[in-house]
Structures are given as C-alpha cells and as structure tokens.
N, C-alpha and C positions, 0 to 999 in steps of 0.2 A: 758436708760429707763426714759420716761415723767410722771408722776401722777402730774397732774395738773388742779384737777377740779376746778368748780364755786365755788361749794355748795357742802359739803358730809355730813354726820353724820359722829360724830368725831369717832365710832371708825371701818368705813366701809375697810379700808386699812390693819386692823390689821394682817388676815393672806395673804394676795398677799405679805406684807413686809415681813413676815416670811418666803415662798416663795423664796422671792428674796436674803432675810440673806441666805440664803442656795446656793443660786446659785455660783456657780465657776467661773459663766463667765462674770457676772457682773462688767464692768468697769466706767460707768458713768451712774449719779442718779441726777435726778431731780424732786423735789419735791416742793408744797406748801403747807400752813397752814393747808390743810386737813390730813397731813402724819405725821405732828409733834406735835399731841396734848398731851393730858396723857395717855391715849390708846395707840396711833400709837409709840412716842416719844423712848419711851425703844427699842420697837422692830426695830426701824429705826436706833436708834445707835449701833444696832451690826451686822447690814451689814460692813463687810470687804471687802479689797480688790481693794474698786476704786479707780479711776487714775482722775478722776475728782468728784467732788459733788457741784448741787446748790441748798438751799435752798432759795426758795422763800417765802416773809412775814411769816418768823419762829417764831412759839411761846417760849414763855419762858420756857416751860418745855423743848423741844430740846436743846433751847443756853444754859439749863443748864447743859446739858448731852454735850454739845457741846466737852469742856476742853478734858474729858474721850478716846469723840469717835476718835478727831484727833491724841491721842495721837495712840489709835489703829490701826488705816490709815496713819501714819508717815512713814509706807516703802514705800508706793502706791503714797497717793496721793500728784497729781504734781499741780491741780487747786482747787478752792476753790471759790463758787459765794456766797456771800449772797446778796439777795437782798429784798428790803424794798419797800412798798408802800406808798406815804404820801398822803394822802387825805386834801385838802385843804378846809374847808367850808369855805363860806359866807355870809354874811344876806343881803339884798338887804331891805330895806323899802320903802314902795310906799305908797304915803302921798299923 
C-alpha cells in the first residue's frame, strides 16, 4: 500500500490508517510526510505486522514514535526505507 501525496491536510489520512492498523493482511507500507504528522503519527505507529515499511521525508513526530513501533514489528519486519529529501537553494544575482 502507497499514500503518497503532494499536498494533504495533516490530518486527512487519519482514519484510512486506522483502517489499515486493522487490516490482517497488510504487508508493505509506504508512506510520506502527509501520514506522519501529529494527527496521522500515533495511528501509523500501531500498524503491525509488515514485512517491509518506507517512510518518505518523515516528521519528527513519527521518528519519534519510531524507537516503539520497530520494536513492535521486530517479528515481521525484514526491510526498512527511510528516505529524505534535500532541497538545495541558490541565490543567483544579476547585476
């Protein structure tokens, strides 16, 4: 399962992740910063049971939860993605 919008309202995910905490059959989750904010965060970390998880540009509220939730997914899971965005700016002057 993908949840990976542009843009959400932080807390538009809240019950499709409850939802999915409930599912039995849920093995791999992929999500971005719209799934892990303070709203979604809690309810994201007590999906059980996958065999993979990747978080994409995770908030601090999730990595904080992080510690907890893998210790709950220590029988499952076998992969593990974080992944980060780096934005790079530049100033150009034109003189």
């Amino acid at each position: 399962m993908t949840i990976n919008p542009m843009q959400a309202p932080q807390d538009l995910f809240v019950e499709p992740l409850r939802l999915l905490r409930d599912s039995q059959d849920l093995r791999t989750l992929e999500v971005n910063a719209a799934c892990t904010g303070s709203a979604s965060a809690p309810v994201l970390s007590e999906i059980v049971g996958l065999g993979s998880l990747t978080l994409i540009d995770p908030n601090r509220e999730i990595l904080n939860l992080l510690p907890d939730w893998l210790s709950k997914l220590s029988g499952t899971l076998r992969e593990l993605h974080l992944l980060v965005s780096l934005f790079v700016c530049r100033h150009i002057y034109l003189g």
